[in-house]
FILUM-917585 format. One record per residue (C-alpha): residue number from 1; residue in one letter; x, y negated, z negated. Coordinates in Angstrom, 2 decimals, always signed. Layout:
<fidrens>
   nr  rest       px       py       pz
  NUM     A        X        Y        Z
...
</fidrens>
This chain:
<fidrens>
   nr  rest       px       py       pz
    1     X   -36.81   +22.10   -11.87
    2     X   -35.50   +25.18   -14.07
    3     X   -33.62   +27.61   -12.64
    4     X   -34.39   +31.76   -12.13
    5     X   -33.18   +34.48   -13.66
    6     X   -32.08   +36.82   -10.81
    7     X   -32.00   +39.76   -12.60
    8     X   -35.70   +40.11   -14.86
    9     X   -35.07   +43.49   -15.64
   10     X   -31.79   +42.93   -17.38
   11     X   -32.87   +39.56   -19.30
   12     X   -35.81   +41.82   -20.33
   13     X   -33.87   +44.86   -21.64
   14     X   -31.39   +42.37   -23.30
   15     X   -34.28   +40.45   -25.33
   16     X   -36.02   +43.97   -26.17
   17     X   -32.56   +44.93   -27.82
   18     X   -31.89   +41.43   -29.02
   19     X   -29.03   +41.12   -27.41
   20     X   -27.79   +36.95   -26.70
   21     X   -26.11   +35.72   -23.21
   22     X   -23.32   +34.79   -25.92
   23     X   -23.76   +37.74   -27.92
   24     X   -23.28   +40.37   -24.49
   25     X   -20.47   +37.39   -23.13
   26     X   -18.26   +38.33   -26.13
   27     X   -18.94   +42.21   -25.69
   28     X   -17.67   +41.22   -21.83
   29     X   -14.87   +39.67   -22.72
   30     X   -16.26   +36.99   -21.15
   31     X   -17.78   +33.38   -21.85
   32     X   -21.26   +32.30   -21.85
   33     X   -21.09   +29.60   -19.43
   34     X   -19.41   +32.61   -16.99
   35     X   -21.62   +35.01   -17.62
   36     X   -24.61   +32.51   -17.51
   37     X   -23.15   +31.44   -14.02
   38     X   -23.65   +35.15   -12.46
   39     X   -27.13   +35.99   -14.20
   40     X   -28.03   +32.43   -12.15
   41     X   -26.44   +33.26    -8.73
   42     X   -23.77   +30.92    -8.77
   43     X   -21.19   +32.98    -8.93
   44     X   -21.11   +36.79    -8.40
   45     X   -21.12   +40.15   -10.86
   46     X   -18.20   +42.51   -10.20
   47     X   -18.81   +46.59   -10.38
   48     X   -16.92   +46.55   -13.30
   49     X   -19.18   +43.59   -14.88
   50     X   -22.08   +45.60   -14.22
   51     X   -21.17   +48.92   -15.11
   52     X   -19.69   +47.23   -18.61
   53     X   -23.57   +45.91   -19.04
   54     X   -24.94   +48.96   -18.60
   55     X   -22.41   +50.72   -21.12
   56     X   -23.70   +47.75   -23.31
   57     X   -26.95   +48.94   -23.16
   58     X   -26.69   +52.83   -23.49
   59     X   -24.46   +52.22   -26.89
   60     X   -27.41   +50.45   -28.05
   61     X   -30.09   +52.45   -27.03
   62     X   -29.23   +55.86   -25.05
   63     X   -32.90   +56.79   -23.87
   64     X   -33.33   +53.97   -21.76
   65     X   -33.77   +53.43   -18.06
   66     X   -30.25   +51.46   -17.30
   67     X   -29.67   +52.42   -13.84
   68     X   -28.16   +49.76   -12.15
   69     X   -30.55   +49.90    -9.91
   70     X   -33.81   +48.86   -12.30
   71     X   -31.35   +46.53   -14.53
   72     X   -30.19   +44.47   -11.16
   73     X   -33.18   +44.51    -8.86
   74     X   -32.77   +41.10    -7.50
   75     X   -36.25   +38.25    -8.31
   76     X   -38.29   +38.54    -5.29
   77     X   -38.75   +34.87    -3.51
   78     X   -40.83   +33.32    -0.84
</fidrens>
């Protein structure tokens, strides 16, 4: 069984701007396997994780919706 993205919004804003889990991992100052571990639910994001993702973003594309609302509204289940 594959696993869910928690976070569709983000995964879908990151593809649109071709950004890679390893490619926004190194902008983090993080590594993939980490940041793969939080967009999965294993482990958490911290404010200051999100808030650098959305900064990520807006340098790449300013007009965008990148509340952190829309990009982290959680994968409805059940």
């Amino acid at each position: 069984m594959s696993k869910l993205v928690l976070y569709p919004n983000l995964v879908a804003e990151l593809a649109r701007h071709g950004i890679t889990i390893t490619n926004l991992a190194e902008r983090l100052g993080m590594s993939r396997n980490n940041l793969y571990n939080k967009l999965y639910g294993v482990t958490n994001f911290t404010l200051k994780d999100l808030i650098a993702i959305q900064e990520v973003l807006k340098s790449v594309d300013s007009s965008g919706d990148y509340s952190l609302d829309y990009l982290f509204s959680s994968l409805k289940t059940g």
